[in-house]
N, C-alpha and C positions, 0 to 999 in steps of 0.2 A: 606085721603089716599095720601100721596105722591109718585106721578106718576115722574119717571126719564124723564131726556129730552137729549136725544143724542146729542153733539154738535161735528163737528168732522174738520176737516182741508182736506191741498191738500195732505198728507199722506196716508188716509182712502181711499180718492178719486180714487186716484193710485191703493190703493189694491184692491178695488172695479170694477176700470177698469183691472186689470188685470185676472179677474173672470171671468167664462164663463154667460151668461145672467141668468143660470138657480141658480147657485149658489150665484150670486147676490143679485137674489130674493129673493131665501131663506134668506139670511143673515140680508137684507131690511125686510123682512116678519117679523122674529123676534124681531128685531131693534122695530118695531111698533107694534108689541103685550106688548114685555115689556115697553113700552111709556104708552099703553091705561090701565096696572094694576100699579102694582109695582114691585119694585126690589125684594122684598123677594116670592112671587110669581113664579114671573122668577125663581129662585130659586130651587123655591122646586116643577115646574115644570120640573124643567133640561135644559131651556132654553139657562142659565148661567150656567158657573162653576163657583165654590169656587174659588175669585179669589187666596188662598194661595193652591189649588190644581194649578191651574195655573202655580205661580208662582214654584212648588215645580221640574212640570215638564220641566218647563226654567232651573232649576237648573242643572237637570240631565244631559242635553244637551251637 
C-alpha cells in the first residue's frame, strides 16, 4: 500500500497559524489519517476532494 507523506513549507505554516486551534487540529487530524492509509481511501472516504472538483471550483471564482 502506498501511504502519502505530506511535506509542506512556511506557506502551509502561515495557513495553519492563521486557524483557530480547533480547526487546525481538525485539518492535522486528517493530514494523519490520510498518512496512516492511502490516497484513494482518503478518497472515497471524503476526506479529500477530487482534486479536478477542486480545481473546477477555483475556476468559477
Amino acid at each position: 500500500m502506498n501511504h502519502p507523506k505530506f511535506k509542506w513549507g512556511d506557506e502551509f505554516e502561515r495557513f495553519l497559524d492563521s486557524l483557530s486551534d480547533k480547526e487546525a487540529a481538525k485539518i492535522l487530524s486528517i493530514i494523519d489519517k490520510i498518512e496512516k492509509t492511502d490516497i484513494h481511501t482518503a478518497m472515497r472516504q471524503e476526506w479529500v476532494k477530487n482534486c479536478r472538483e477542486i480545481y473546477m471550483k477555483c475556476e468559477q471564482v
